[in-house]
C-alpha positions as CSV (number, residue, x, y, z in Angstrom):
1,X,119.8,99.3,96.4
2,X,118.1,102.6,98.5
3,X,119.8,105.0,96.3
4,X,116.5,106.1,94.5
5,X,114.8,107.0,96.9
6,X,114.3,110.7,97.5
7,X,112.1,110.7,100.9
8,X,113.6,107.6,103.2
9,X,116.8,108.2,104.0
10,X,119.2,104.7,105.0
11,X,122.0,104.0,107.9
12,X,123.5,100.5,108.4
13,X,124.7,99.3,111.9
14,X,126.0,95.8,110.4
15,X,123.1,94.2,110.0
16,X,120.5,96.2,111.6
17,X,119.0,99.1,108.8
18,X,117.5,102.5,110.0
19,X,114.8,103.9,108.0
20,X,114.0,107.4,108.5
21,X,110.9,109.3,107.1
22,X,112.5,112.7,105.8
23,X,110.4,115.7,104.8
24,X,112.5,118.6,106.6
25,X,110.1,121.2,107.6
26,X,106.9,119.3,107.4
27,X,107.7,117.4,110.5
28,X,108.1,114.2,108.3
29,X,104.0,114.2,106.7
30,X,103.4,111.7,104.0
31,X,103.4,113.5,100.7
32,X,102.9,112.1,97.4
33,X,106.7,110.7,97.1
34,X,106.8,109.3,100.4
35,X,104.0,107.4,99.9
36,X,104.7,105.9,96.3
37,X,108.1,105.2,98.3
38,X,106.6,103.3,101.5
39,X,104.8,101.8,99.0
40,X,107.5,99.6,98.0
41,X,110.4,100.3,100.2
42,X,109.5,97.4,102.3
43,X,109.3,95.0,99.4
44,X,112.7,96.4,98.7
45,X,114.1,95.2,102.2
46,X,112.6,91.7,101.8
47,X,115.6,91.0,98.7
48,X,118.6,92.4,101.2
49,X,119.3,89.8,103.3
50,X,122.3,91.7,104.7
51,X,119.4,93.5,106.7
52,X,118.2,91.5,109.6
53,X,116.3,94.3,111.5
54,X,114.4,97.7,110.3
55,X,114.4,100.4,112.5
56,X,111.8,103.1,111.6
57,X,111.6,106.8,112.6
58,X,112.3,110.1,112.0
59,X,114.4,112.2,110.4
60,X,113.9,115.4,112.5
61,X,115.0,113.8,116.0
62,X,112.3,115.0,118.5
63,X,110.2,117.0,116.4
64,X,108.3,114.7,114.8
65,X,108.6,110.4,113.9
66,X,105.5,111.7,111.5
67,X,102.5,114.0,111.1
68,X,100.5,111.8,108.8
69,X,99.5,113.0,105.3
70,X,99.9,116.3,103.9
71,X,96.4,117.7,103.4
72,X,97.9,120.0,100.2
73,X,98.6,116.5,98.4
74,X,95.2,114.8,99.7
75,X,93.4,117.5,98.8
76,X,94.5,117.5,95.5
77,X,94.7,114.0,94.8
78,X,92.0,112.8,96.7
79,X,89.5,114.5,94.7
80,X,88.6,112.4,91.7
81,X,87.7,109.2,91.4
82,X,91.2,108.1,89.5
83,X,93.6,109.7,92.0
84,X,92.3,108.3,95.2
85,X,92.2,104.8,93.6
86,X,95.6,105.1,93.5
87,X,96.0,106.6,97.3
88,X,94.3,103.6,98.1
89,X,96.2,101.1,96.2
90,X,99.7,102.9,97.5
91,X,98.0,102.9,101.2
92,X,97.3,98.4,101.1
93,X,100.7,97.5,99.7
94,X,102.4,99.8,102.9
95,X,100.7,98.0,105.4
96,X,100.8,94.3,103.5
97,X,104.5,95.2,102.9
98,X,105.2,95.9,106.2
99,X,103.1,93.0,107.7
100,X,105.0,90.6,104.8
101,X,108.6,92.2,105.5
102,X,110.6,88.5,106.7
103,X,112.4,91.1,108.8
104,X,111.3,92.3,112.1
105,X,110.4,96.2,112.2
106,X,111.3,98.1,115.7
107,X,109.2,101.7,115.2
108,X,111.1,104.2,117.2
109,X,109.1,107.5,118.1
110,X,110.7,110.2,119.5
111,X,108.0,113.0,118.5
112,X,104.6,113.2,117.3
113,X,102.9,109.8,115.4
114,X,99.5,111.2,113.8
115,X,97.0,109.8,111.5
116,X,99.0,108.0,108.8
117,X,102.0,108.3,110.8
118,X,100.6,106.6,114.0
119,X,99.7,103.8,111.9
120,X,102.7,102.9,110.0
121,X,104.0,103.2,113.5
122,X,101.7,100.7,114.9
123,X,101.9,98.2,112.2
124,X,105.8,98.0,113.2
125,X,105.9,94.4,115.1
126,X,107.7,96.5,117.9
127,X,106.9,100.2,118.8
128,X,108.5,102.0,121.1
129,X,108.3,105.7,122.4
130,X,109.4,108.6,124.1
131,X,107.3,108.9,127.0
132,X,106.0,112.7,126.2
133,X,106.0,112.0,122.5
134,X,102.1,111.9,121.5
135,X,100.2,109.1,119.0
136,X,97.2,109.7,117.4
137,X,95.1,108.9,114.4
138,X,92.7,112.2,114.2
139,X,91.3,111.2,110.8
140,X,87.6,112.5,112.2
141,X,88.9,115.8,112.9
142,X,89.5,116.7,109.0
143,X,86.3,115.1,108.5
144,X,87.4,111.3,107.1
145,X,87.2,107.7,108.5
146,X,90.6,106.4,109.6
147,X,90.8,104.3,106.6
148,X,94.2,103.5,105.9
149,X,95.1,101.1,109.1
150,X,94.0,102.9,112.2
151,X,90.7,100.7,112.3
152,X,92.5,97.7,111.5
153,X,95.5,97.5,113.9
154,X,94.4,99.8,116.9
155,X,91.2,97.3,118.0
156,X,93.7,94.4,117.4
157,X,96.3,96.1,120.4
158,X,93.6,97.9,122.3
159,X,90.1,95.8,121.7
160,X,87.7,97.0,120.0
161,X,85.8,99.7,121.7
162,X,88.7,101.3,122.8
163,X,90.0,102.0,119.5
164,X,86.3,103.1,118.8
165,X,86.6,105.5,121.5
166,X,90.3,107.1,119.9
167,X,89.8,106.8,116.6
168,X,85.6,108.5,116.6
169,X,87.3,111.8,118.8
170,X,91.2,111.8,117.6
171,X,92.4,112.0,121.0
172,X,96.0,112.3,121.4
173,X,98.1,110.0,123.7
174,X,101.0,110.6,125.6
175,X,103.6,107.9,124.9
176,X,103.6,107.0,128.8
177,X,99.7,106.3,128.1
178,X,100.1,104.6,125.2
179,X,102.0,101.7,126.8
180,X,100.1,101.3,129.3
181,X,97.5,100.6,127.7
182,X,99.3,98.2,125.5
183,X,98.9,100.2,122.3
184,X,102.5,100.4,122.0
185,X,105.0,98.2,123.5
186,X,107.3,100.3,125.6
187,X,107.6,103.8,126.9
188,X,111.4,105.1,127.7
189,X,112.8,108.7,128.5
190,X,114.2,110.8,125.8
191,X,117.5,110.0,127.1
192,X,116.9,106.3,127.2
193,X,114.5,105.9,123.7
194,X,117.3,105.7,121.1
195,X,119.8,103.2,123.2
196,X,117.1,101.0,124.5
197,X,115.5,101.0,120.9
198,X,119.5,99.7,119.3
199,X,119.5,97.7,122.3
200,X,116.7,95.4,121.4
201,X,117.3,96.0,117.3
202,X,120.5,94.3,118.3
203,X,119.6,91.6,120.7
204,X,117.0,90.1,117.5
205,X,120.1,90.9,115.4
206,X,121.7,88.4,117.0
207,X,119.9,86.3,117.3
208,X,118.2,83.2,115.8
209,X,117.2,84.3,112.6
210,X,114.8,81.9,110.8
211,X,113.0,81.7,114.2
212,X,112.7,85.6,114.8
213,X,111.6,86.0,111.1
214,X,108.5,82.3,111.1
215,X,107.7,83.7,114.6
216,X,107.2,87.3,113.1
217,X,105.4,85.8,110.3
218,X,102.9,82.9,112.4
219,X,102.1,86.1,114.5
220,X,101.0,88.1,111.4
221,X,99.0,85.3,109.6
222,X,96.4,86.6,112.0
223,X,96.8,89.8,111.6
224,X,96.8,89.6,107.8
225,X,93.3,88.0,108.5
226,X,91.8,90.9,109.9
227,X,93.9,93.2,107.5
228,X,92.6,91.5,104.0
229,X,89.0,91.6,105.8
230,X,88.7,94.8,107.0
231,X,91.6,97.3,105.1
232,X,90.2,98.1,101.4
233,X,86.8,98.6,102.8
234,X,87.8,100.8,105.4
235,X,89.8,103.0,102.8
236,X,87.2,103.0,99.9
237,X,84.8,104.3,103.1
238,X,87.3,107.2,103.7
239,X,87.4,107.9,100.1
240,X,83.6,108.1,100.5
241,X,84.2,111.0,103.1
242,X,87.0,112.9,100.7
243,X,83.6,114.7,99.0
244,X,81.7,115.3,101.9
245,X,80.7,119.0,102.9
246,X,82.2,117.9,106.3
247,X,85.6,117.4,104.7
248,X,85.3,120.6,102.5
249,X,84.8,122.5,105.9
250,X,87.7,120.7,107.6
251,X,89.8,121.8,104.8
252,X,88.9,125.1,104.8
253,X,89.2,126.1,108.4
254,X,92.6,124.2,108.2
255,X,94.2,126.5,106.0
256,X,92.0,129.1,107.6
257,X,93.8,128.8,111.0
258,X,89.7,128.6,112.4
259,X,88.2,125.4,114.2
260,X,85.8,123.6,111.7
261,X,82.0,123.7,112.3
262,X,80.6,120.3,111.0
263,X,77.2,119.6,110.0
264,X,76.6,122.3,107.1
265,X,75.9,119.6,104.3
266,X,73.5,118.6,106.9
267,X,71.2,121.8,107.4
Protein backbone atom coordinates (compact mmCIF):
# COMPACT_ATOMS: atom_id res chain seq x y z
CA UNK A 1 0.00 0.00 0.00
CA UNK A 2 3.06 2.79 1.06
CA UNK A 3 5.34 1.45 -1.46
CA UNK A 4 5.01 4.57 -3.80
CA UNK A 5 5.83 6.85 -1.78
CA UNK A 6 9.30 8.41 -2.12
CA UNK A 7 9.31 11.00 0.90
CA UNK A 8 7.35 9.15 4.00
CA UNK A 9 8.96 6.34 4.94
CA UNK A 10 6.63 3.27 7.01
CA UNK A 11 7.36 0.88 10.18
CA UNK A 12 4.59 -1.36 11.67
CA UNK A 13 4.51 -2.27 15.44
CA UNK A 14 1.34 -4.64 14.95
CA UNK A 15 -1.10 -2.42 14.61
CA UNK A 16 0.35 0.87 15.46
CA UNK A 17 2.05 2.58 11.92
CA UNK A 18 5.07 5.11 12.19
CA UNK A 19 5.23 7.74 9.60
CA UNK A 20 8.34 9.47 9.23
CA UNK A 21 8.97 12.78 7.16
CA UNK A 22 12.34 11.91 5.27
CA UNK A 23 14.28 14.58 3.41
CA UNK A 24 18.03 13.58 4.63
CA UNK A 25 19.91 16.71 4.73
CA UNK A 26 17.20 19.26 4.66
CA UNK A 27 16.24 18.45 8.25
CA UNK A 28 12.96 16.89 6.91
CA UNK A 29 11.41 20.57 4.99
CA UNK A 30 8.37 20.06 2.86
CA UNK A 31 9.43 20.00 -0.76
CA UNK A 32 7.35 19.61 -3.62
CA UNK A 33 7.00 15.58 -3.26
CA UNK A 34 6.37 15.61 0.25
CA UNK A 35 3.73 17.71 -0.04
CA UNK A 36 1.76 16.03 -3.05
CA UNK A 37 2.56 13.00 -0.67
CA UNK A 38 0.91 14.39 2.75
CA UNK A 39 -1.44 15.33 0.51
CA UNK A 40 -2.94 12.02 0.30
CA UNK A 41 -1.03 9.81 2.51
CA UNK A 42 -3.59 10.23 5.21
CA UNK A 43 -6.42 9.29 2.89
CA UNK A 44 -4.26 6.36 2.26
CA UNK A 45 -4.31 5.21 6.00
CA UNK A 46 -8.14 5.70 6.33
CA UNK A 47 -8.50 2.20 3.79
CA UNK A 48 -5.78 0.04 6.11
CA UNK A 49 -7.59 -1.00 8.80
CA UNK A 50 -4.67 -3.14 10.00
CA UNK A 51 -3.47 0.40 11.27
CA UNK A 52 -5.12 1.48 14.43
CA UNK A 53 -2.59 4.32 15.48
CA UNK A 54 -0.19 6.83 13.34
CA UNK A 55 2.68 7.86 14.83
CA UNK A 56 4.24 10.98 13.01
CA UNK A 57 7.88 12.22 13.15
CA UNK A 58 11.06 12.36 11.86
CA UNK A 59 13.31 10.69 9.98
CA UNK A 60 16.63 12.27 11.18
CA UNK A 61 16.11 11.41 15.06
CA UNK A 62 16.96 14.62 16.94
CA UNK A 63 17.83 16.83 14.23
CA UNK A 64 14.77 17.79 13.05
CA UNK A 65 10.68 16.27 13.28
CA UNK A 66 10.51 19.15 10.39
CA UNK A 67 11.70 22.57 9.15
CA UNK A 68 8.60 23.53 7.24
CA UNK A 69 8.69 24.32 3.46
CA UNK A 70 11.62 24.51 1.39
CA UNK A 71 11.80 28.17 0.23
CA UNK A 72 13.79 26.84 -3.23
CA UNK A 73 10.40 24.95 -4.11
CA UNK A 74 8.00 27.96 -2.78
CA UNK A 75 9.91 30.32 -4.40
CA UNK A 76 9.54 28.73 -7.51
CA UNK A 77 6.13 27.46 -7.39
CA UNK A 78 4.65 30.10 -5.46
CA UNK A 79 5.14 32.63 -8.03
CA UNK A 80 2.27 32.37 -10.52
CA UNK A 81 -1.05 32.40 -10.19
CA UNK A 82 -1.44 28.51 -11.41
CA UNK A 83 1.28 26.99 -9.15
CA UNK A 84 0.19 28.35 -5.85
CA UNK A 85 -3.39 27.26 -6.53
CA UNK A 86 -2.13 24.10 -6.43
CA UNK A 87 0.14 24.74 -3.08
CA UNK A 88 -3.05 25.70 -1.78
CA UNK A 89 -5.23 22.90 -2.84
CA UNK A 90 -2.21 20.28 -1.71
CA UNK A 91 -1.96 22.44 1.80
CA UNK A 92 -6.37 21.96 2.67
CA UNK A 93 -6.56 18.23 1.79
CA UNK A 94 -3.25 17.67 4.57
CA UNK A 95 -4.93 19.19 7.23
CA UNK A 96 -8.72 17.85 6.31
CA UNK A 97 -6.92 14.53 5.86
CA UNK A 98 -5.41 14.55 8.88
CA UNK A 99 -8.42 16.02 10.86
CA UNK A 100 -10.72 13.13 8.79
CA UNK A 101 -8.07 10.16 9.45
CA UNK A 102 -10.71 7.53 11.67
CA UNK A 103 -7.34 6.77 13.19
CA UNK A 104 -5.87 8.63 16.06
CA UNK A 105 -2.46 10.52 15.11
CA UNK A 106 0.31 10.74 18.12
CA UNK A 107 2.98 13.66 16.58
CA UNK A 108 6.30 12.75 18.16
CA UNK A 109 8.96 15.71 18.04
CA UNK A 110 12.18 15.12 18.88
CA UNK A 111 13.83 18.27 17.05
CA UNK A 112 12.86 21.32 15.52
CA UNK A 113 8.76 21.82 14.35
CA UNK A 114 8.78 25.17 12.12
CA UNK A 115 6.28 26.80 10.01
CA UNK A 116 4.62 23.95 7.97
CA UNK A 117 6.15 21.53 10.16
CA UNK A 118 4.84 22.93 13.48
CA UNK A 119 1.53 22.75 12.04
CA UNK A 120 1.19 19.37 10.74
CA UNK A 121 2.56 18.67 14.09
CA UNK A 122 -0.26 20.47 15.88
CA UNK A 123 -3.07 19.16 13.86
CA UNK A 124 -1.91 15.53 15.23
CA UNK A 125 -4.82 14.85 17.92
CA UNK A 126 -1.79 14.10 20.36
CA UNK A 127 1.64 15.96 20.24
CA UNK A 128 4.18 15.23 22.18
CA UNK A 129 7.86 16.64 22.59
CA UNK A 130 11.29 16.67 23.62
CA UNK A 131 11.53 19.12 26.17
CA UNK A 132 14.49 21.24 24.37
CA UNK A 133 13.14 20.55 20.96
CA UNK A 134 11.65 24.05 19.63
CA UNK A 135 8.07 24.69 17.75
CA UNK A 136 7.41 27.50 15.78
CA UNK A 137 5.48 28.87 12.83
CA UNK A 138 7.77 31.95 11.64
CA UNK A 139 5.78 32.50 8.42
CA UNK A 140 6.16 36.54 9.18
CA UNK A 141 9.80 36.34 9.17
CA UNK A 142 10.00 35.39 5.22
CA UNK A 143 7.56 37.89 4.89
CA UNK A 144 4.00 35.67 4.51
CA UNK A 145 0.88 35.07 6.64
CA UNK A 146 0.83 31.73 8.42
CA UNK A 147 -1.63 30.56 6.01
CA UNK A 148 -1.55 26.93 5.77
CA UNK A 149 -2.87 25.97 9.54
CA UNK A 150 -0.95 27.93 12.09
CA UNK A 151 -3.93 30.58 12.33
CA UNK A 152 -6.36 27.93 12.46
CA UNK A 153 -5.18 25.39 15.05
CA UNK A 154 -2.78 27.48 17.33
CA UNK A 155 -5.84 30.00 18.72
CA UNK A 156 -7.91 26.83 19.07
CA UNK A 157 -5.03 25.28 21.82
CA UNK A 158 -3.75 28.59 22.92
CA UNK A 159 -6.79 31.32 22.51
CA UNK A 160 -6.69 33.57 20.36
CA UNK A 161 -4.39 36.36 21.27
CA UNK A 162 -1.84 34.23 22.22
CA UNK A 163 -1.49 32.65 18.97
CA UNK A 164 -1.64 36.40 17.66
CA UNK A 165 1.26 37.08 19.73
CA UNK A 166 3.45 33.73 18.19
CA UNK A 167 2.39 33.63 14.95
CA UNK A 168 2.82 38.07 14.23
CA UNK A 169 6.81 37.73 15.73
CA UNK A 170 7.67 33.77 14.87
CA UNK A 171 8.89 33.27 18.28
CA UNK A 172 10.27 29.88 18.93
CA UNK A 173 9.22 27.69 21.82
CA UNK A 174 11.00 25.34 23.80
CA UNK A 175 9.12 22.08 24.02
CA UNK A 176 9.01 22.42 27.98
CA UNK A 177 7.07 25.82 27.15
CA UNK A 178 5.09 24.59 24.74
CA UNK A 179 3.22 22.29 27.18
CA UNK A 180 2.77 24.36 29.53
CA UNK A 181 1.00 26.40 27.88
CA UNK A 182 -1.10 23.70 26.52
CA UNK A 183 -0.01 24.14 22.84
CA UNK A 184 1.19 20.75 22.92
CA UNK A 185 0.08 18.02 25.05
CA UNK A 186 3.18 16.69 26.86
CA UNK A 187 6.83 17.54 27.30
CA UNK A 188 9.28 14.37 28.11
CA UNK A 189 13.17 14.12 28.15
CA UNK A 190 15.07 12.88 25.22
CA UNK A 191 15.50 9.74 26.93
CA UNK A 192 11.90 9.38 27.82
CA UNK A 193 10.13 10.94 24.38
CA UNK A 194 10.22 7.85 22.17
CA UNK A 195 9.08 5.16 24.96
CA UNK A 196 6.49 7.37 26.50
CA UNK A 197 5.31 8.28 22.85
CA UNK A 198 4.86 3.93 22.02
CA UNK A 199 3.61 3.86 25.39
CA UNK A 200 0.49 5.76 24.82
CA UNK A 201 0.38 4.71 20.73
CA UNK A 202 -0.04 1.39 22.41
CA UNK A 203 -2.37 1.94 25.25
CA UNK A 204 -5.18 3.51 22.32
CA UNK A 205 -3.93 0.41 20.32
CA UNK A 206 -5.50 -1.46 22.69
CA UNK A 207 -7.95 -0.26 23.30
CA UNK A 208 -11.60 0.25 22.38
CA UNK A 209 -11.55 0.99 18.91
CA UNK A 210 -14.86 2.45 17.60
CA UNK A 211 -14.84 4.66 20.73
CA UNK A 212 -11.17 5.96 20.40
CA UNK A 213 -11.87 6.58 16.63
CA UNK A 214 -16.27 8.55 17.16
CA UNK A 215 -14.47 10.20 20.14
CA UNK A 216 -11.53 11.40 17.85
CA UNK A 217 -14.00 12.31 15.26
CA UNK A 218 -17.02 14.22 17.75
CA UNK A 219 -13.83 16.19 18.91
CA UNK A 220 -12.94 17.32 15.44
CA UNK A 221 -16.48 18.12 14.14
CA UNK A 222 -15.56 21.40 15.91
CA UNK A 223 -12.46 21.77 14.75
CA UNK A 224 -13.48 21.15 11.16
CA UNK A 225 -15.82 24.11 11.91
CA UNK A 226 -13.29 26.48 12.42
CA UNK A 227 -10.97 24.81 9.72
CA UNK A 228 -13.63 25.07 6.67
CA UNK A 229 -14.25 28.76 8.08
CA UNK A 230 -11.12 30.08 8.38
CA UNK A 231 -8.30 27.65 6.26
CA UNK A 232 -8.64 28.63 2.36
CA UNK A 233 -8.94 32.18 3.26
CA UNK A 234 -6.04 32.27 5.33
CA UNK A 235 -3.94 30.50 2.52
CA UNK A 236 -5.27 32.53 -0.53
CA UNK A 237 -4.14 35.70 2.04
CA UNK A 238 -0.59 34.12 2.17
CA UNK A 239 -0.60 33.69 -1.43
CA UNK A 240 -1.42 37.46 -1.45
CA UNK A 241 2.02 38.00 0.37
CA UNK A 242 4.06 35.44 -2.04
CA UNK A 243 4.40 38.92 -4.50
CA UNK A 244 5.03 41.30 -1.96
CA UNK A 245 8.39 43.44 -1.95
CA UNK A 246 8.54 42.24 1.70
CA UNK A 247 8.73 38.64 0.55
CA UNK A 248 11.19 39.41 -2.33
CA UNK A 249 13.48 40.87 0.44
CA UNK A 250 12.97 37.85 2.76
CA UNK A 251 14.07 35.74 0.00
CA UNK A 252 16.92 37.46 -0.84
CA UNK A 253 18.60 38.01 2.40
CA UNK A 254 17.84 34.22 3.03
CA UNK A 255 19.93 33.00 0.51
CA UNK A 256 22.11 36.04 1.22
CA UNK A 257 23.02 34.75 4.72
CA UNK A 258 21.90 38.79 5.81
CA UNK A 259 18.81 39.70 8.12
CA UNK A 260 15.94 41.15 5.88
CA UNK A 261 15.04 44.79 6.12
CA UNK A 262 11.27 45.08 5.50
CA UNK A 263 9.41 47.99 4.39
CA UNK A 264 11.14 48.83 0.96
CA UNK A 265 7.86 48.38 -1.24
CA UNK A 266 6.71 50.79 1.32
CA UNK A 267 9.15 53.91 0.86
Amino acid sequence: MYESYETLTFERRGTILTVRLTNPGSRNSVNQKMHEELSRVFVDISRDRETRIVVLRGAEEGRAFCAGGDLHWLETEARTPEGYAEILRQGVEIVRSMTALPQPIIAMVDGPAIGLGATIALFADICLMAEDARIADPHVGVGVVAGDGGAVIWPLLVGPNRAKEFLMTGEALTGAEAAEMGLVNHAYSREQLEQETYRLAERLATGPRLAIELTKRSVNLFVSQVMNTVLTASLAMEGITFQTADHREAVRAFFAKEPPKFGKGQE
